[in-house]
FIDOLUM-121703 format. One record per atom (N, C-alpha, C): residue number from 1; x, y, z. Coordinates in nm, 3 decimals, always signed. Each point is the difference from the previous one (the first is absolute). Example, Ala and Ser with C-alpha at 12.3 -4.5 7.8 and 13.67 -1.06 7.14 Angstrom:
residues 2
    n     east    north       up
    1   +1.319   -0.569   +0.780
    1   -0.089   +0.119   +0.000
    1   +0.090   +0.120   +0.000
    2   -0.035   +0.105   -0.072
    2   +0.082   +0.119   +0.006
    2   -0.077   +0.109   +0.073
//
This chain:
residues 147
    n     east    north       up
    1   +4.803   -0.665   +3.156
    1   +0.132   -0.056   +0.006
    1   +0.096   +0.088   -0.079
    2   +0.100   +0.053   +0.067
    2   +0.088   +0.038   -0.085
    2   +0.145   -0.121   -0.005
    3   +0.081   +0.063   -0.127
    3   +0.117   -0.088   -0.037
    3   +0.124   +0.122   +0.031
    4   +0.086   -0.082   +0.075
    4   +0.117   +0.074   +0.016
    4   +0.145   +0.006   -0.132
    5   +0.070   +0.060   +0.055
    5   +0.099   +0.011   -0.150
    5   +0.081   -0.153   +0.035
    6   +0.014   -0.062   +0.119
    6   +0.086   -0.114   +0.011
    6   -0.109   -0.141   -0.022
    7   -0.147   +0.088   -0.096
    7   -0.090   -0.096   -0.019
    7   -0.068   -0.107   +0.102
    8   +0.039   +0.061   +0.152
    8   -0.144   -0.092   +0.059
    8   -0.095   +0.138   +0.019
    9   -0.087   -0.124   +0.011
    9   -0.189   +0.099   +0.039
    9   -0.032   +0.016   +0.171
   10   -0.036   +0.108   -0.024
   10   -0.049   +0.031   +0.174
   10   -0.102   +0.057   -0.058
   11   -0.124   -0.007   +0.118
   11   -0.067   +0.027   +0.001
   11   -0.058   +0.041   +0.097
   12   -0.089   +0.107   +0.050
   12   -0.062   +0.055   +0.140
   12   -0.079   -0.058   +0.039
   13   -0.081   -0.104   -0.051
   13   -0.099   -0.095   +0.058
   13   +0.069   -0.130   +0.010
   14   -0.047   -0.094   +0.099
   14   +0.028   -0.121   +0.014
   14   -0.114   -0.084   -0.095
   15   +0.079   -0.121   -0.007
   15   -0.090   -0.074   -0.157
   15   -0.167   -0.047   +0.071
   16   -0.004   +0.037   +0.132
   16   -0.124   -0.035   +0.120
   16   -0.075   +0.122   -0.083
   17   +0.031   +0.079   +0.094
   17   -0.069   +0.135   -0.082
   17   -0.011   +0.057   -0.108
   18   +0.073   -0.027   -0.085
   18   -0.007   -0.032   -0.137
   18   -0.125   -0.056   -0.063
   19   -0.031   -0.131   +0.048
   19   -0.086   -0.086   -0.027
   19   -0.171   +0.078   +0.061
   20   +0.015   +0.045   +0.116
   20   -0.109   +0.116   +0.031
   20   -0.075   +0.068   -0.072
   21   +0.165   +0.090   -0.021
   21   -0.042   +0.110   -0.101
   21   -0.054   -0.032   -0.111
   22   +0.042   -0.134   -0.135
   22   -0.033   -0.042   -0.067
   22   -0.181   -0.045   -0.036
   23   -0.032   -0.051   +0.156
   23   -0.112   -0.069   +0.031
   23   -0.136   +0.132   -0.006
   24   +0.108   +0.103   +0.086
   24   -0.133   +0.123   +0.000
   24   +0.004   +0.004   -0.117
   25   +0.098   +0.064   -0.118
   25   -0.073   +0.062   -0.129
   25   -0.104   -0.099   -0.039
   26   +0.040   -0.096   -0.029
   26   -0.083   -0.120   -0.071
   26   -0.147   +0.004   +0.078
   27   -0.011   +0.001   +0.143
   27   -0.105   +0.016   +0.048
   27   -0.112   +0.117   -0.047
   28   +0.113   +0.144   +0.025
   28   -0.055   +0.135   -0.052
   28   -0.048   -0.023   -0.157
   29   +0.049   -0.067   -0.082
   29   -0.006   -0.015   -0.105
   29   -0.198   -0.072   -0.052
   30   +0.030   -0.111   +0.104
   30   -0.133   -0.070   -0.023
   30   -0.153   +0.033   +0.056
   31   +0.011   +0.102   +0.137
   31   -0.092   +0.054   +0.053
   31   -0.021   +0.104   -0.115
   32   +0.132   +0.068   -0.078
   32   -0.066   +0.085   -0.043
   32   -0.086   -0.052   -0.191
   33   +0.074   -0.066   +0.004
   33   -0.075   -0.123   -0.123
   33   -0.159   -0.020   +0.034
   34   -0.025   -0.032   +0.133
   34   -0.123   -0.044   +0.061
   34   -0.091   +0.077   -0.037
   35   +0.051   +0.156   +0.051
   35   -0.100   +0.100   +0.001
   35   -0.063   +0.018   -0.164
   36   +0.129   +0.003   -0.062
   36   -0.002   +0.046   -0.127
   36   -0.170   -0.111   -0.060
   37   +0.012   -0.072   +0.055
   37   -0.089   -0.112   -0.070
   37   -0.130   +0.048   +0.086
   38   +0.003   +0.007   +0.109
   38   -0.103   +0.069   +0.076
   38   -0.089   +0.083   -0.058
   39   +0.100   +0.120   -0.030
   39   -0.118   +0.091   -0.104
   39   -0.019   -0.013   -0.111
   40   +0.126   -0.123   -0.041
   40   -0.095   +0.011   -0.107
   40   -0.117   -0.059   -0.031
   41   -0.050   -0.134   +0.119
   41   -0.083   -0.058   -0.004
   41   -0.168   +0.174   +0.027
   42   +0.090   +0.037   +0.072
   42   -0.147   +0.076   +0.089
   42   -0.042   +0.121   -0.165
   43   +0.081   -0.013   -0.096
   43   -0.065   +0.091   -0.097
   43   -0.134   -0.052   -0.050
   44   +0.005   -0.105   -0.037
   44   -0.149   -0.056   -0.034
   44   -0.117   +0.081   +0.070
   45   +0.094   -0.052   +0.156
   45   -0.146   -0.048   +0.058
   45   -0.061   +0.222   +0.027
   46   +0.133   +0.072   +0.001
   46   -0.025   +0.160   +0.006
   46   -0.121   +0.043   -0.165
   47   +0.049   -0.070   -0.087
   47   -0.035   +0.039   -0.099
   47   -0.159   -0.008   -0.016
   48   -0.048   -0.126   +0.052
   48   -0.119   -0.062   +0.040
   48   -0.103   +0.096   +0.100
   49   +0.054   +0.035   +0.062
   49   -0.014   +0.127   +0.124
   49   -0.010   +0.085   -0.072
   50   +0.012   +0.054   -0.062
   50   +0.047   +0.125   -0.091
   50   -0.115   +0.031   -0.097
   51   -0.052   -0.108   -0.052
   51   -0.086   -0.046   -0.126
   51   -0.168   +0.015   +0.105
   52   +0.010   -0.107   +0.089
   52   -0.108   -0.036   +0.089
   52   -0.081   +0.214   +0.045
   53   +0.137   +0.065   +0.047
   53   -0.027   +0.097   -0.006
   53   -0.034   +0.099   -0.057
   54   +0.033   +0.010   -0.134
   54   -0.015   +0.042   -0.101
   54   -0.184   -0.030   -0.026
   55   +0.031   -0.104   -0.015
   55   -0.214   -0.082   -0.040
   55   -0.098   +0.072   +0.075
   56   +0.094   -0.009   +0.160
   56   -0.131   +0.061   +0.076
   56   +0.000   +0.182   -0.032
   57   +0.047   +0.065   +0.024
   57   +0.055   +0.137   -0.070
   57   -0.106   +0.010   -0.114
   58   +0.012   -0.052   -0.129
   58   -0.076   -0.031   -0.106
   58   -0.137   +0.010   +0.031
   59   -0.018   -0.124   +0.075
   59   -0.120   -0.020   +0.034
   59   -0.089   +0.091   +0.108
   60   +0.072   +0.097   +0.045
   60   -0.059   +0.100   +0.121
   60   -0.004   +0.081   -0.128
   61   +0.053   +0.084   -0.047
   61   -0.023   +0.089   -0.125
   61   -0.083   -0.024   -0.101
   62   -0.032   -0.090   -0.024
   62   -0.113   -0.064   -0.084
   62   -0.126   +0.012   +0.032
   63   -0.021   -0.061   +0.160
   63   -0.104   +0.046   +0.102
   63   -0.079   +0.152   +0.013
   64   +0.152   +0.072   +0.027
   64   -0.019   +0.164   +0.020
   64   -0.038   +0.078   -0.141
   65   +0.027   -0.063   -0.080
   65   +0.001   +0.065   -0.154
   65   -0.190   -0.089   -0.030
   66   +0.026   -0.073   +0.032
   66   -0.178   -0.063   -0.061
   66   -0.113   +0.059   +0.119
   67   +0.066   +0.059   +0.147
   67   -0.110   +0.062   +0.063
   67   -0.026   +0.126   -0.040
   68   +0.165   +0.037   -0.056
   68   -0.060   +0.175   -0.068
   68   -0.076   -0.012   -0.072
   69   -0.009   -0.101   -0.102
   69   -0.037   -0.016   -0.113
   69   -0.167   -0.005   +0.059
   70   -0.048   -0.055   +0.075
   70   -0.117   -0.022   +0.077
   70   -0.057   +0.112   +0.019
   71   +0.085   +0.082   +0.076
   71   -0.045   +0.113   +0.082
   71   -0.014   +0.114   -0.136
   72   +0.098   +0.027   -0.108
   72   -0.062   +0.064   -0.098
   72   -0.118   -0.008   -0.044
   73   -0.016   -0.161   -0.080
   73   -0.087   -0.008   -0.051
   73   -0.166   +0.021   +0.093
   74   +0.020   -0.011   +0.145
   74   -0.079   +0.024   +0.073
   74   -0.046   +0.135   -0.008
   75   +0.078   +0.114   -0.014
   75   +0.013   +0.147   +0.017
   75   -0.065   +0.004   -0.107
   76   +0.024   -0.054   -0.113
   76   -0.037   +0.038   -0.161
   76   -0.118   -0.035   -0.007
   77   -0.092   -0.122   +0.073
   77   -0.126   -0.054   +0.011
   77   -0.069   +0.132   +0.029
   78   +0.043   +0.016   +0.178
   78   -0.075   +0.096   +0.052
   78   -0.001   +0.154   -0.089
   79   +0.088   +0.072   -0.057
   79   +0.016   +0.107   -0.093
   79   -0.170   -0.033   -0.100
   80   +0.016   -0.112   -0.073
   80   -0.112   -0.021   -0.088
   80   -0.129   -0.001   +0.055
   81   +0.027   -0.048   +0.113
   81   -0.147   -0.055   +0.053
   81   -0.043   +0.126   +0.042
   82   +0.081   +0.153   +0.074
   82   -0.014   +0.122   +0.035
   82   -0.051   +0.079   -0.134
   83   +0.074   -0.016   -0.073
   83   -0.065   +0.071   -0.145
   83   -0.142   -0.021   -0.034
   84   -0.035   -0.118   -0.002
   84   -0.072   -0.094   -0.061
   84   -0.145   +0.040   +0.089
   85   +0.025   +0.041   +0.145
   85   -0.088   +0.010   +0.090
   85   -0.017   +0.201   +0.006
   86   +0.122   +0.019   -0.001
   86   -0.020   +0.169   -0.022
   86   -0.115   +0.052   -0.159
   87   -0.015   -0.033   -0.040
   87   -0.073   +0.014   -0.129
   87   -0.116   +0.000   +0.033
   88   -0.040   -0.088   +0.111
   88   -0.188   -0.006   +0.039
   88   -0.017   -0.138   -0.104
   89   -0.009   -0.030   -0.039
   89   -0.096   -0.127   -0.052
   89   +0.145   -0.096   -0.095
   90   +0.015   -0.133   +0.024
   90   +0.054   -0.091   -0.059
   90   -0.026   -0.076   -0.090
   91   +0.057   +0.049   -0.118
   91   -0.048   -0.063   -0.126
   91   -0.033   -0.156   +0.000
   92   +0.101   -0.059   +0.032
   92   +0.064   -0.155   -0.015
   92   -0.003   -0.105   +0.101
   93   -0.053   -0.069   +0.031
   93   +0.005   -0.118   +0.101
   93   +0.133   -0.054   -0.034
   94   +0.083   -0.063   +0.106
   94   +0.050   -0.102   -0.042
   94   -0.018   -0.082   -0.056
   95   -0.075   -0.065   -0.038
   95   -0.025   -0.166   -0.117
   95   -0.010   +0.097   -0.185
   96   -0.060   +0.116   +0.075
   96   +0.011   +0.073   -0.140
   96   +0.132   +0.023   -0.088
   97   +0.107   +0.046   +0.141
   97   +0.063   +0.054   -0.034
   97   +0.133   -0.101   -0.030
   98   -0.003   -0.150   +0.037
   98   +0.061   -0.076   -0.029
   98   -0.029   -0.027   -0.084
   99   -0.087   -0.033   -0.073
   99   -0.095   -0.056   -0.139
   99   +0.046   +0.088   -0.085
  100   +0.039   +0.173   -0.024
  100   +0.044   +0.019   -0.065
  100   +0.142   +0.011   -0.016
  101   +0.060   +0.000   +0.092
  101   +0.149   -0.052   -0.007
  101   -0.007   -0.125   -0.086
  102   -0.036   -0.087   +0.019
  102   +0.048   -0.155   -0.050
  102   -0.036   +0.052   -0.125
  103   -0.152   +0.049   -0.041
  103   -0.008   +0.042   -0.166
  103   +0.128   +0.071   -0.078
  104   +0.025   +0.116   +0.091
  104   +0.151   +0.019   -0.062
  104   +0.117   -0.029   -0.062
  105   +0.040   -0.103   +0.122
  105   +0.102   -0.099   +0.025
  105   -0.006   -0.078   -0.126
  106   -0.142   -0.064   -0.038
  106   +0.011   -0.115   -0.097
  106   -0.007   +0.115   -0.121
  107   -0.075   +0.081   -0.029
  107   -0.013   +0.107   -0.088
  107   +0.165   +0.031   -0.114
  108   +0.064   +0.025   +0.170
  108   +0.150   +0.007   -0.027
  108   +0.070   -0.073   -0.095
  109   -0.046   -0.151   +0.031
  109   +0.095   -0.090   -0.014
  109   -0.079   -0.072   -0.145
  110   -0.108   +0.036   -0.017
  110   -0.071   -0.041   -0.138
  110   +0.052   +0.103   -0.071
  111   +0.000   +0.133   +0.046
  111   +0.008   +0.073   -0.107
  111   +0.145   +0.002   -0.095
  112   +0.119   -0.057   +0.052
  112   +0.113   -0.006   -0.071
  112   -0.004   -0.124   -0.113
  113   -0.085   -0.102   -0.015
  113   -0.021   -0.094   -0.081
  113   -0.118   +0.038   -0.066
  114   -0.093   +0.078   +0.025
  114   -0.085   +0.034   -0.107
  114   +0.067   +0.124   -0.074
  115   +0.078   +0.075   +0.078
  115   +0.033   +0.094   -0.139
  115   +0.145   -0.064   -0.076
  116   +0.032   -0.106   +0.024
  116   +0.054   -0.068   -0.092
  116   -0.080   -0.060   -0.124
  117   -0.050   -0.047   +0.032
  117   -0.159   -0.093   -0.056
  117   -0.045   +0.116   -0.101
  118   -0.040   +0.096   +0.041
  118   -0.144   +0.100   -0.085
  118   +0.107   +0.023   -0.119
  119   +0.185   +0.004   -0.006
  119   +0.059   -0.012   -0.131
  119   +0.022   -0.086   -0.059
  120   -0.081   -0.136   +0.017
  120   +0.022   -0.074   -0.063
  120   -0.090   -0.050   -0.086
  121   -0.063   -0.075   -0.155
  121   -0.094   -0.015   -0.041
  121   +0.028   -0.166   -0.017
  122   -0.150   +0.029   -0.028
  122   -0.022   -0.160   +0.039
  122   +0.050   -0.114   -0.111
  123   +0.038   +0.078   -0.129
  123   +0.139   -0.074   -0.065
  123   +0.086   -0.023   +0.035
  124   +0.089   +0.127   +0.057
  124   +0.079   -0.011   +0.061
  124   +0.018   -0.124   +0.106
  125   -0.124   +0.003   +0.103
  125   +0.034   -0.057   +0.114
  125   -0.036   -0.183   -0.063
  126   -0.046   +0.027   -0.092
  126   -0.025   -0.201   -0.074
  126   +0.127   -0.012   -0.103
  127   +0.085   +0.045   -0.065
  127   +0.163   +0.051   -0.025
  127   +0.070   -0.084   +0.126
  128   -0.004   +0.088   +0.103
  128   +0.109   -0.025   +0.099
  128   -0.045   -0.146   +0.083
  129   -0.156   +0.003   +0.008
  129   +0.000   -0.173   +0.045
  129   +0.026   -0.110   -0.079
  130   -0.021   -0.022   -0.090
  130   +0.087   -0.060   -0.123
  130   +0.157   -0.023   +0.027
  131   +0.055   +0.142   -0.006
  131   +0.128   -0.039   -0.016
  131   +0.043   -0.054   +0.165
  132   -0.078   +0.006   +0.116
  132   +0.036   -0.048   +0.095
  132   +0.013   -0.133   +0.032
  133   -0.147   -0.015   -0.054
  133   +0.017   -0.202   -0.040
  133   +0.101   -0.021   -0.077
  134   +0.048   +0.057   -0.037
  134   +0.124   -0.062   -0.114
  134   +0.118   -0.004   +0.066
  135   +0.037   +0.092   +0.075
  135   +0.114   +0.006   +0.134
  135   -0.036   -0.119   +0.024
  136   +0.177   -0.105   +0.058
  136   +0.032   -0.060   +0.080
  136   +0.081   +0.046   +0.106
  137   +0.101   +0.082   +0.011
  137   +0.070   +0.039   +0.096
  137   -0.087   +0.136   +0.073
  138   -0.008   -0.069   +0.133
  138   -0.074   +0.082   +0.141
  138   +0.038   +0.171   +0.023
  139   +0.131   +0.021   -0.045
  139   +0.060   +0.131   +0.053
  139   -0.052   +0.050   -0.117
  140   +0.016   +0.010   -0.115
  140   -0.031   +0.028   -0.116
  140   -0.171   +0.039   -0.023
  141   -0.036   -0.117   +0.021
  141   -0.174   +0.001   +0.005
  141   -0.018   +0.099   +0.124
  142   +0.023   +0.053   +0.099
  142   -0.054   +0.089   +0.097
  142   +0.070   +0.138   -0.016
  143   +0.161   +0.013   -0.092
  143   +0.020   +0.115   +0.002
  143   -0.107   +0.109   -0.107
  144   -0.023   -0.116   -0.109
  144   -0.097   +0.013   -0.125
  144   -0.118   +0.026   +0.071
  145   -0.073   -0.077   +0.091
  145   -0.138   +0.041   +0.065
  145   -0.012   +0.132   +0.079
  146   +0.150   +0.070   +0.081
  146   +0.010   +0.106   +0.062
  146   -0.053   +0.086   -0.069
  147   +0.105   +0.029   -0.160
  147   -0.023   +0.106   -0.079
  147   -0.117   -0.012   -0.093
//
């Protein structure tokens, strides 16, 4: 609408078409409101997609990485078992040769508490049980039993 200098309004649309024009924006306005909500609903459900894909991805690489892992340790079997047979005569059975693994293993795991132990005398170690019975507080009594 424009205003003239003798102050009436003209305007190039009739107040019909006017009302049209009015109706589209508002329309344009709300379809495009619609959409807006549209995606934003569909982010979830992309994100979900996204993740689902991701897992399987993960999970194929995990697969491929634990068959290498297979197929090395397979290669590394056969390497030993070639050595083992190139020599002419085999020391070790298997049950032997597990039997001394496990001796090891525990060997290992004794041996860091006995060479704690072999510095300690047996005053000492009737000293420190004493004062352990005497502990009431738990953190205290086990940081004392560590050292």
């Amino acid at each position: 609408m424009v205003e003239t200098r003798k102050g009436t309004v003209t305007s190039p649309y009739t107040a019909e078409r006017q009302e049209k024009m009015v109706a589209l924006v508002r329309e344009n306005r709300e379809r495009k409101e619609r959409e807006k909500q549209v995606k934003l609903k569909a982010i979830p459900d992309e994100q979900a997609t996204k993740m689902r894909e991701l897992e399987e991805e993960m999970e194929k690489k995990k697969k491929v990485a634990e068959e290498e892992a297979a197929v090395e340790e397979e290669k590394e079997r056969m390497r030993i078992e070639s050595r083992e047979g190139s020599s002419g005569t085999k020391r070790d059975t298997d049950a032997e040769t597990e039997k001394k693994i496990s001796e090891w293993v525990a060997n290992l795991s004794l041996g860091e508490g006995e060479e704690a132990e072999s510095n300690v005398t047996e005053d000492e170690r009737a000293a420190l049980v004493s004062e352990l019975a005497a502990m009431t507080d738990p953190m205290e009594w086990r940081e004392r039993e560590e050292e």
